[in-house]
N, C-alpha and C positions, 0 to 999 in steps of 0.2 A: 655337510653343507656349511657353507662358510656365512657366520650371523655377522651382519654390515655395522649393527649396533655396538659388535665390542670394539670393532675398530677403530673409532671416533672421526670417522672421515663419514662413515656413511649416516651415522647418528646423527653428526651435526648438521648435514645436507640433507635428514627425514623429514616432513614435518611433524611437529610433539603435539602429542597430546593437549586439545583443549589450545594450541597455540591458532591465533589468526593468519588468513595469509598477509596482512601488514605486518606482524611480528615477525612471521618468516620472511619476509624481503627486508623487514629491518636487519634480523641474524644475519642472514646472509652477506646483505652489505658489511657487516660487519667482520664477518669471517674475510670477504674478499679483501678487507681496507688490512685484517690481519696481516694474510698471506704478502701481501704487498710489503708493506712495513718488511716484513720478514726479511724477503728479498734483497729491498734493498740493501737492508744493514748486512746482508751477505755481502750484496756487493760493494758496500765499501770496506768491508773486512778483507776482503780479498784484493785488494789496493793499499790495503793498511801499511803503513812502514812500521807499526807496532806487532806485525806478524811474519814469521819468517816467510825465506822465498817459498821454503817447503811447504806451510802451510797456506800462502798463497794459492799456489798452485794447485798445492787439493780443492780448496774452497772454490776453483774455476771448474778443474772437473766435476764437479759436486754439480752445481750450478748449471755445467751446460751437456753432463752426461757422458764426456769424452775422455778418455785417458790422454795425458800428456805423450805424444808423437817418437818413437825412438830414435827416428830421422830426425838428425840434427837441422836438417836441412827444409826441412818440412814448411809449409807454410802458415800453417796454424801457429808458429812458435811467433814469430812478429805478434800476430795477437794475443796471445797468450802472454807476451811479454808485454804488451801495450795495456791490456785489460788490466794485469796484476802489479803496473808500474814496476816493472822489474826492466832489466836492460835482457838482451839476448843473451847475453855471456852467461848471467844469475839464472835463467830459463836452462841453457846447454848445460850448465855444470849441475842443476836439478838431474838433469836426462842421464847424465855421468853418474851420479851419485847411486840414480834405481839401476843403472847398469852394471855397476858395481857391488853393491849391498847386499843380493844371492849368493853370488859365490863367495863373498869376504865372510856370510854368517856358516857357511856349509864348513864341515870342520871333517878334514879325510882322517880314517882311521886307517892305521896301517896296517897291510896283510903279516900276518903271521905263520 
């Protein structure tokens, strides 16, 4: 059985021991002003020109759950390029790069 306590999400969302319920709607505000914050300094990390396109890109999939489109052609890619201030070219030559980077680390041994 899986204890909610160690995993610090169900802890922090318990109420503690001896705690009020204005304490606990205090915490919690608090937790949610967190998560926010969090958020958004994701999302301006993930527009950052101090981070690459590559890790742009992650930080949106991360963010919105999705993997970046193989189809270059795809319609998510405008977004994806519009959200991470990236142009369309810097988004396709991401898509090139993960389509490339498999086979370029795979290393054929030869029969003997």
């Amino acid at each position: 059985m899986h204890d909610k306590s160690a995993d610090g999400v169900g802890y922090a969302l318990s109420l503690h021991i001896g705690e009020s319920t204005a304490d606990r709607r205090e915490r919690m505000a608090r937790l949610q002003t967190e998560a926010l914050e969090r958020r958004q300094q994701l999302l301006r990390d993930q527009s950052s020109p101090l981070n690459t396109p590559s890790a742009r890109i992650k930080l949106w999939e991360n963010l919105h759950q999705l993997e970046l489109p193989r189809n270059p052609e795809h319609r998510l890619i405008a977004v994806i390029a519009e959200n991470t201030s990236l142009s369309l070219e810097e988004v396709r030559a991401e898509q090139r790069l993960r389509v490339e980077a498999p086979s370029a680390s795979v290393a054929v041994e030869p029969m003997l």
